[in-house]
Structures are given as structure tokens and as C-alpha cells.
C-alpha positions as CSV (number, residue, x, y, z in Angstrom):
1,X,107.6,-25.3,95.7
2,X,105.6,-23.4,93.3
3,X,102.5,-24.9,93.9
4,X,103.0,-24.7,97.8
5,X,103.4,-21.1,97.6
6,X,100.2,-20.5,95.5
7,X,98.4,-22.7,98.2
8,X,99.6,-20.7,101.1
9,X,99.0,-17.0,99.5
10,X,95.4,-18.7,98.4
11,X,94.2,-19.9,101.7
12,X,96.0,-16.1,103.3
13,X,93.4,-14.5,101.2
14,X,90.3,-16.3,101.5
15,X,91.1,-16.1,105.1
16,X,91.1,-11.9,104.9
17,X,88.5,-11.7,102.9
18,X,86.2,-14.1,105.4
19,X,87.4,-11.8,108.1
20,X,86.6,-8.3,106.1
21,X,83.0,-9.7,105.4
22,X,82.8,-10.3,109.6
23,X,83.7,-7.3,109.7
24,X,80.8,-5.8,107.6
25,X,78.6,-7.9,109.2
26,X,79.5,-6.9,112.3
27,X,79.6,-3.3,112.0
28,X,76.1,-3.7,110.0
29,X,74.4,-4.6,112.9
30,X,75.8,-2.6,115.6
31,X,73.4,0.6,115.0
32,X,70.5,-1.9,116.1
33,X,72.1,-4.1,118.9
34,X,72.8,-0.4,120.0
35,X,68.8,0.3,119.8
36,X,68.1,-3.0,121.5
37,X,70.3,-2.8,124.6
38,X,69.1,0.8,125.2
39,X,65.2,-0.1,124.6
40,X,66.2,-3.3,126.7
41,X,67.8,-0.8,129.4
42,X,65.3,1.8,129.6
43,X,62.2,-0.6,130.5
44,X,64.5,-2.1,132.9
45,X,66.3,0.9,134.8
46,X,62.9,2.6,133.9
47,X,65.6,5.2,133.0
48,X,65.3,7.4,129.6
49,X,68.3,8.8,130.2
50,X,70.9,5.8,129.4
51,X,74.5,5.4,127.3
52,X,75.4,2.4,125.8
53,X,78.7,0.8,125.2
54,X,80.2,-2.4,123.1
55,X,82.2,-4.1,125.2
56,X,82.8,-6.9,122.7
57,X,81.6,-8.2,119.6
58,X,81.7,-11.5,117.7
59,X,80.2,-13.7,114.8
60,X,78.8,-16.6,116.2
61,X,79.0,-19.7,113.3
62,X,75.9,-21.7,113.0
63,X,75.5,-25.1,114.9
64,X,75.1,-27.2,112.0
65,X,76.6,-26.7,108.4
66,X,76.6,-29.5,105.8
67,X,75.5,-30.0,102.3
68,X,71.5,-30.3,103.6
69,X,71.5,-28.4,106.5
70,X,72.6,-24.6,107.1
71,X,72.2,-23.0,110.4
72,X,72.2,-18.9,110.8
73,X,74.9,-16.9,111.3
74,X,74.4,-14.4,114.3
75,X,76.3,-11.4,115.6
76,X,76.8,-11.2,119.4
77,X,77.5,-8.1,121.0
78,X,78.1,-7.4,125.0
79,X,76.4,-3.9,125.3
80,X,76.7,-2.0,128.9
81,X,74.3,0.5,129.5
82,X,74.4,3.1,132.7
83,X,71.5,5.8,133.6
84,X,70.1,7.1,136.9
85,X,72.7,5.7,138.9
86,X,72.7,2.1,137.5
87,X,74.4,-0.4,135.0
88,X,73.6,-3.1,133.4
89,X,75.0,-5.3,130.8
90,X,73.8,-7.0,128.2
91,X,74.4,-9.9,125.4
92,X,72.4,-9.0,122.3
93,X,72.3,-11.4,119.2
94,X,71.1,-10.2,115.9
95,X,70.5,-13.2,113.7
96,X,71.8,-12.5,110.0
97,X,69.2,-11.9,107.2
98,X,66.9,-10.8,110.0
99,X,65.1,-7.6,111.0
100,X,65.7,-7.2,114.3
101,X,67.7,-8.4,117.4
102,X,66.8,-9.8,121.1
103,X,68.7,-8.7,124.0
104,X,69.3,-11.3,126.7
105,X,70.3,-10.3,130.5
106,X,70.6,-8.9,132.9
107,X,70.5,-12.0,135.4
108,X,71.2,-15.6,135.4
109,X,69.5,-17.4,132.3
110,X,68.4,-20.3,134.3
111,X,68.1,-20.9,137.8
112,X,69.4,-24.0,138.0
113,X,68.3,-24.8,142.1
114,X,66.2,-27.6,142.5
């Protein structure tokens, strides 16, 4: 019973601690996601005068993870951004151990009409 216990309070806290360092990971990268959707927004709207807004944010886990191959870990934020009259929303992703972030949207990705 012992042992059951100290396997449950064990896997409780790994589990908090994975979620504290999402967290931090998240809230690490917000400032530029922020950046990106209002650089992103401005060229678009051709607006200077925009406010963004997080309207959610997640940590997306790589693809592939074994023992011989690792994928990147990227944070995914849905940004909305209004000026002049307009809105638009965006999905940024900043990849983690990178310098920077790309901001996808607005708009279909892929037309998919023959």
C-alpha cells in the first residue's frame, strides 16, 4: 500500500512540475508572439495603430520522440489583432530554442479546389 502511495504522489508531481515548466515556456514566449501578430497585422491592415489579444495558448509536443529522434517543442498562440476598423486573427508558433516566431493566417492555408 506503501509503495502505491509513493507511486501515486510521484507521478502527481512530475506531472506539476511538467505543467509549471509549460507554463514558463509559455509565458516566455508571449512578449514575441505578441510582436509577431502585431508586425504580421500592421503590413496586413496596413494599420499602425493595432491591439493584440491571446485568445489561447498551448505547447504543441513534437511529432516524433524516441531514443534517436527528438522533434521541437513549439508554443502556439491564437493572437487577435483590431486597428482601423478591422480584425484579424492569427496562429503564431514560436519553436523552442529559437529566436524568433512565424505568424500564420489570416485565410485558408490551402485552397484545396481543384
Amino acid at each position: 500500500m506503501l509503495k502505491s502511495f509513493a507511486l501515486l504522489a510521484l507521478s502527481a508531481a512530475l506531472a506539476v512540475a511538467g505543467c509549471a515548466s509549460q507554463a514558463q515556456f509559455l509565458a516566455s514566449k508571449q512578449p514575441l508572439a505578441m510582436e509577431t501578430a502585431v508586425s504580421r497585422a500592421q503590413f496586413d491592415m496596413e494599420c499602425q495603430e493595432v491591439t493584440p489579444v491571446v485568445l489561447s495558448s498551448d505547447v504543441i509536443q513534437p511529432t516524433y520522440q524516441g531514443p534517436y529522434v527528438g522533434g521541437i517543442w513549439r508554443a502556439e498562440y491564437t493572437i487577435g489583432v483590431t486597428g482601423c476598423g478591422r480584425r484579424h486573427t492569427y496562429v503564431v508558433v514560436c519553436p523552442q530554442g529559437g529566436e524568433g516566431c512565424f505568424a500564420a493566417g489570416p485565410g485558408m492555408f490551402h485552397n484545396w479546389q481543384p
